[in-house]
C-alpha positions in Angstrom: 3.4 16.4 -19.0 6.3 13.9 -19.8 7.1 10.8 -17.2 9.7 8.8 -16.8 10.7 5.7 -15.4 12.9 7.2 -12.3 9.5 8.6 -11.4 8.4 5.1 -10.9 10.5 4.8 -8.0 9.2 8.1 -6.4 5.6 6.8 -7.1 6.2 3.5 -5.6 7.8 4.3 -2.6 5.1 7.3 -1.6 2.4 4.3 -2.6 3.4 1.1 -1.2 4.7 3.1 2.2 1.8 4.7 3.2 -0.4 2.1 4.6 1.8 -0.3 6.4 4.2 2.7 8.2 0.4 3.8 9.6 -1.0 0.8 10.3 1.1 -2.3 9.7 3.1 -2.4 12.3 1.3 -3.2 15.6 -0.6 -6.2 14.4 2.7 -7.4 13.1 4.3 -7.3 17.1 1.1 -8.8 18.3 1.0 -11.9 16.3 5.2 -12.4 16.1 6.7 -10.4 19.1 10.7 -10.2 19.0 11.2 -12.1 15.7 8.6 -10.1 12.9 11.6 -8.6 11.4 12.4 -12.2 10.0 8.6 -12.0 8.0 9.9 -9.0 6.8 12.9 -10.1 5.4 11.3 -12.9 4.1 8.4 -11.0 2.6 10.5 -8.6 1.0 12.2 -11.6 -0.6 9.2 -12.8 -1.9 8.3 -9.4 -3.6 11.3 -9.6 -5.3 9.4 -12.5 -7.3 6.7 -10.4 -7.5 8.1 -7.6 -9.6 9.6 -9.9 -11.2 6.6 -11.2 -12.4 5.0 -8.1 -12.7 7.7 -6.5 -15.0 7.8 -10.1 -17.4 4.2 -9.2 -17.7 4.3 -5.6 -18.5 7.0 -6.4 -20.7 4.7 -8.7 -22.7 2.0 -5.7 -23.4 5.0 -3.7 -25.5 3.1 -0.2 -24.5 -0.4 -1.3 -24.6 -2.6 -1.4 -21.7 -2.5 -4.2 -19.2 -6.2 -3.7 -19.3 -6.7 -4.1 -22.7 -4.0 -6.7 -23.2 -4.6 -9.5 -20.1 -7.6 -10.9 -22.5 -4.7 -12.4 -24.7 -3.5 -14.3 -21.8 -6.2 -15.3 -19.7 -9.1 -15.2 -22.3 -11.9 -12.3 -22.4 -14.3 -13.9 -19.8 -10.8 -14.9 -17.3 -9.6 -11.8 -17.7 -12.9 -9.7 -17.2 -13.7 -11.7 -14.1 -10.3 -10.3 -12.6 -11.5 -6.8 -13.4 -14.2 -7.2 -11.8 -12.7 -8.5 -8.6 -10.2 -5.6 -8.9 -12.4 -3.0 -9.3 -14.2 -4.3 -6.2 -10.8 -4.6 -4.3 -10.0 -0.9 -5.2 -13.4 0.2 -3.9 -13.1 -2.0 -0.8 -9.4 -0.9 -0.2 -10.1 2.9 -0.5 -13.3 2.2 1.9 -10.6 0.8 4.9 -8.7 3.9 4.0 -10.9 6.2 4.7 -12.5 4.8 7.4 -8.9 4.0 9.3 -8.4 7.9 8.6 -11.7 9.0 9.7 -11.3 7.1 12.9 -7.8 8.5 13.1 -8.4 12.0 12.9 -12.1 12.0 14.7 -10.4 10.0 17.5 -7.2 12.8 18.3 -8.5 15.9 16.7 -12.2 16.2 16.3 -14.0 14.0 18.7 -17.2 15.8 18.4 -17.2 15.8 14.9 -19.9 12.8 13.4 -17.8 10.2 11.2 -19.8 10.7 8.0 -18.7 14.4 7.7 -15.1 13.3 7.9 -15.2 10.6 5.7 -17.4 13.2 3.0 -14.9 15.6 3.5 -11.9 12.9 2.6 -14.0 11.5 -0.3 -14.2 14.6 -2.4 -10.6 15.6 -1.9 -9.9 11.7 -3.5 -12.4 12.1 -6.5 -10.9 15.6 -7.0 -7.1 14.3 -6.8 -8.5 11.2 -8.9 -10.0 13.7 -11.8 -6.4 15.1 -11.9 -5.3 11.9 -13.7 -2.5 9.7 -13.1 0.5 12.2 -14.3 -0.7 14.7 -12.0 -0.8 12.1 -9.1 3.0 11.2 -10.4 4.2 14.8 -9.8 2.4 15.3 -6.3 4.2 12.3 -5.1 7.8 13.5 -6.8 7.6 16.3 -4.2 6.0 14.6 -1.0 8.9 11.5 -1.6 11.5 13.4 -1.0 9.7 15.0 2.2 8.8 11.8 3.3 12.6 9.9 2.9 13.5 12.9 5.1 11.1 12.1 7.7 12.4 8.5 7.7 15.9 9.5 8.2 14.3 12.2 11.0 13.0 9.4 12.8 15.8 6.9 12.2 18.1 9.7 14.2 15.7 11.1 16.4 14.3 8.1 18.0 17.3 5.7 18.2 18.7 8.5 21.2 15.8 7.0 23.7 15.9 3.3 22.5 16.3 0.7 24.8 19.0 -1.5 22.8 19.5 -4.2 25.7 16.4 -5.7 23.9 18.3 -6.7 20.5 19.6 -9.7 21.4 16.0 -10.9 21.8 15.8 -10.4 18.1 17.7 -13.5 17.9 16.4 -15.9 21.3 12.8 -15.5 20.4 12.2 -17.5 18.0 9.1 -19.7 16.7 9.1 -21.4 13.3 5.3 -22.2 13.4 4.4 -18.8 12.9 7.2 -17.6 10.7 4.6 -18.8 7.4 1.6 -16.9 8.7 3.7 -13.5 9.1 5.5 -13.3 5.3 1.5 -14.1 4.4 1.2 -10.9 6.8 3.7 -8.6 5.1 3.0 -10.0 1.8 -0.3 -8.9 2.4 0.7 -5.5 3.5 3.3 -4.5 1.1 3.0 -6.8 -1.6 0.7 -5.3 -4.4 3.3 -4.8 -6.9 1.1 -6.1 -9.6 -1.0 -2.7 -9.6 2.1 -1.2 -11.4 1.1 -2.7 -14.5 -1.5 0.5 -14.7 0.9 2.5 -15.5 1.9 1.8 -18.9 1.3 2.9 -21.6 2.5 6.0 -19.5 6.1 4.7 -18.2 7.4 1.6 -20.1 8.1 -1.3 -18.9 11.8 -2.1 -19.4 14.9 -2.0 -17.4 15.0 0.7 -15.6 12.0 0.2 -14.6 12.7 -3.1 -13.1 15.3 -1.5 -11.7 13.2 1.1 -9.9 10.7 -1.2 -8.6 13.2 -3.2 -7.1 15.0 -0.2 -5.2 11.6 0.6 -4.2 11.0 -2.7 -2.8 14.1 -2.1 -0.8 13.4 1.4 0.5 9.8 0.1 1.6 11.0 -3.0 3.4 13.7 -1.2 4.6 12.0 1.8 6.3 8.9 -0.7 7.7 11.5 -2.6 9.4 13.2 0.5 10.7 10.1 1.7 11.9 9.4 -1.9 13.6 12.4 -1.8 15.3 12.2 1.5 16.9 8.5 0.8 18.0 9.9 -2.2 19.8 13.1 -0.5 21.1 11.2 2.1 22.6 7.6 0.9 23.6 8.5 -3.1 24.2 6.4 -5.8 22.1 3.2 -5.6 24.9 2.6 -1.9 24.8 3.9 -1.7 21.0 0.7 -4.1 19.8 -1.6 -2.0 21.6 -0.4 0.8 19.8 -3.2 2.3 17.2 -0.3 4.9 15.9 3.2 4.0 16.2 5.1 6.9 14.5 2.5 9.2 16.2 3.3 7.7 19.4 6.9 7.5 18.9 7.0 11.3 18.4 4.9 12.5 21.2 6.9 9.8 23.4 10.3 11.6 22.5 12.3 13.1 25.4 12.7 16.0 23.3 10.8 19.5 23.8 10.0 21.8 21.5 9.0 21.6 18.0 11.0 18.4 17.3 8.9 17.1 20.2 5.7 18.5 18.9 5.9 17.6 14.9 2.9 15.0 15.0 1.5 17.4 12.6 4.3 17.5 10.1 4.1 13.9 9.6 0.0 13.7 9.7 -0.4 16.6 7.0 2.6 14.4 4.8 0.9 10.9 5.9 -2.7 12.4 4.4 -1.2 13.7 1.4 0.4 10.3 0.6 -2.9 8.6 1.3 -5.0 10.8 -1.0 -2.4 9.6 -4.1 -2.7 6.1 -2.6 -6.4 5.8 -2.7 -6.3 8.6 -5.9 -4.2 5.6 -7.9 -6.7 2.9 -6.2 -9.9 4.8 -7.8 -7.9 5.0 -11.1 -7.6 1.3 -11.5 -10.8 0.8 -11.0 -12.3 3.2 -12.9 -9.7 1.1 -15.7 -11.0 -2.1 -15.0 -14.9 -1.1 -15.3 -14.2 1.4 -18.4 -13.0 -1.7 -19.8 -16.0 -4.1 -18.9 -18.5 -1.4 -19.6 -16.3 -0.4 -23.2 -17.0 3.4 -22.2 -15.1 6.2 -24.0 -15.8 8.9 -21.1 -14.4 7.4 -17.8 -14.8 10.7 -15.5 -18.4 9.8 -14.7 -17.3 6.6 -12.9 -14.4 8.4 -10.9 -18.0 9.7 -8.6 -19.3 6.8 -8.2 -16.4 4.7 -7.5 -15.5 7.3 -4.8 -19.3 7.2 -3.3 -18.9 3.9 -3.1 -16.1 3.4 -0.7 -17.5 6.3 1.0 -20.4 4.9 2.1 -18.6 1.7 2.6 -16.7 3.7 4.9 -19.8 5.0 6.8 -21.0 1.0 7.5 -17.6 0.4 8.9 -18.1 3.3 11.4 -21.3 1.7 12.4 -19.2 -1.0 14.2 -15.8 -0.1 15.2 -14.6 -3.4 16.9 -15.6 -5.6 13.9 -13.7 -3.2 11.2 -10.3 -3.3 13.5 -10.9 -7.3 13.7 -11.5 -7.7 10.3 -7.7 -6.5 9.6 -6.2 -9.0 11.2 -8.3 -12.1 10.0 -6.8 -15.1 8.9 -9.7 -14.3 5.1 -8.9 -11.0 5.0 -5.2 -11.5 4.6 -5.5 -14.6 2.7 -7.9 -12.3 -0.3 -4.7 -9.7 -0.5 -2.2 -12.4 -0.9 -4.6 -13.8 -4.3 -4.6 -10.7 -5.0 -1.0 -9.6 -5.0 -0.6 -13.0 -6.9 -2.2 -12.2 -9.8 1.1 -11.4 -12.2 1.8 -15.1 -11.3 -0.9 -16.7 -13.0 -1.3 -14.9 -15.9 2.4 -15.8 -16.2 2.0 -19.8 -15.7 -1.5 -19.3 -17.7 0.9 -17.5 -20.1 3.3 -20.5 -20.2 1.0 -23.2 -20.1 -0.1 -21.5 -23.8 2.9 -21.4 -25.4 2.6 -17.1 -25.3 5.5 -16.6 -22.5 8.5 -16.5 -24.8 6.7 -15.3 -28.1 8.0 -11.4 -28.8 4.1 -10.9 -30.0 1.4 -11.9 -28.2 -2.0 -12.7 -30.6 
């Protein structure tokens, strides 16, 4: 099956929404109230840099693999100590996911179900989507996106009828400047892993249009988060809003409509599972990458198992202690490690320039 960069877009948005629409967005009113949508901004800004970087980069492997090319750069033992701390981030990543899902669906739908059967049930459907490969994963997402954009326009219209606007001008009298660092390190961490596009060449190039299509994602995703902050806020207030475990879930079952626009929570937890499955699919795919490349293995599909059993039974510690796993999301370590992480275009870049390689049309 042939790709092409437009898909990129598609990919992106389903990837980079999925998470913080389901989870992002209460913390984020807990720790900045009235004025988060200024991180936002801010951290959207700041991915713009990002992509930036992380197109200059995948511009420098002319079609190879990222995975194959970054020893060029950053040397073979620099650059196989940041597969290794990718492949661990994958695992770790898809573990939260499953576990955040687990506790989702165990918690509103089957309370009498045990945890481990859940998360089981949620790891073989990701090693089976993973198995798929990534093209297949790029075409599952081209028909969820346009499902999913319009959901956001559903809820744009739907829920702006019971807002409460007379709270917008708070947007602009609350304000604190000694917290406005520690939310765009927030958001960054939330929607700024725009370096885990350079997986997908040699399938999609990296030119223009690609650029291009990252950056329009970058503006859909910021855009729609914010959206979605600002109608949690307009309709719940900031106190009840950051106790909120499901916002959109909330916002729907909280409409003043009846009937089955009142009663489509399960519309938009079918397309939110769907979306996570490609997210964590993807996730499992650049790690099985990064350790086919430390291990120099021809056959990969072996490690697609265990990668997945991994953050399954990752998962199953997690459920072992609730209240540590939903504090852990919101400490100061854990969202320091995903800004490094979301980083890493900008040091191979500077490592890059500090060589001599970053305006060279070959690389050695």
């Amino acid at each position: 099956m042939h790709t092409t960069s437009f898909q990129t877009f598609r990919f992106a948005c389903i990837y980079m929404l999925t998470i913080p629409l389901a989870f992002m967005i209460p913390p984020l009113i807990a720790t900045s109230g009235y004025q988060g949508w200024i991180g936002m901004v801010i951290g959207g800004a700041v991915n713009i840099v990002l992509i930036l970087g992380t197109y200059k980069l995948g511009k420098m492997t002319a079609g190879q693999s990222w995975v194959d090319f970054g020893e060029k750069i950053a040397g073979k033992w620099g650059h196989r100590a940041v597969l290794l701390l990718l492949v661990f981030w994958s695992v770790y990543y898809v573990s939260l996911d499953i576990e955040q899902f687990s506790l989702f669906y165990g918690t509103l739908y089957m309370r009498e179900t045990p945890s481990w059967v859940l998360q089981f049930m949620i790891g073989v459907v990701i090693w089976v989507t993973t198995r798929w490969g990534f093209t297949t994963l790029v075409y599952i997402a081209d028909g969820t996106f346009i499902i999913i954009l319009l959901g956001i326009v559903f809820l744009l219209i739907l829920f702006s009828a019971d807002a409460d606007y007379q709270m917008l001008p708070a947007l602009l009298t609350h304000y604190d400047s000694s917290i406005v660092f520690n939310d765009v390190m927030s958001v960054i961490s939330w929607i700024g892993e725009w370096f885990i596009f350079l997986f997908i060449t040699p399938h999609i190039p990296f030119d223009k249009k690609t650029l291009r299509n990252l950056l329009l994602s970058n503006t859909l995703v910021t855009f729609s988060v914010l959206v979605t902050w600002l109608l949690v806020i307009l309709n719940f207030g900031i106190h009840y809003g950051s106790q909120l475990k499901y916002p959109i879930l909330q916002l729907i079952r909280g409409t003043s409509f009846t009937g089955l626009i009142g009663h489509a929570d399960p519309v938009f937890i079918g397309l939110w599972a769907t979306s996570m499955i490609i997210h964590d699919a993807f996730l499992i795919y650049v790690g099985v990458a990064c350790i086919g490349h430390l291990l120099k293995l021809q056959e990969k599909k072996p490690l697609n198992a265990i990668l997945v059993g991994t953050a399954t039974v990752a998962a199953f510690q997690y459920s072992q202690n609730i209240s540590w796993f939903q504090k852990e999301l919101t400490e100061a370590g854990f969202i320091s490690f995903w800004v490094v992480i979301n980083g890493i275009p900008l040091y191979y870049l500077i490592l890059a320039l500090v060589r001599g390689q970053l305006g060279r049309k070959k690389v050695h």
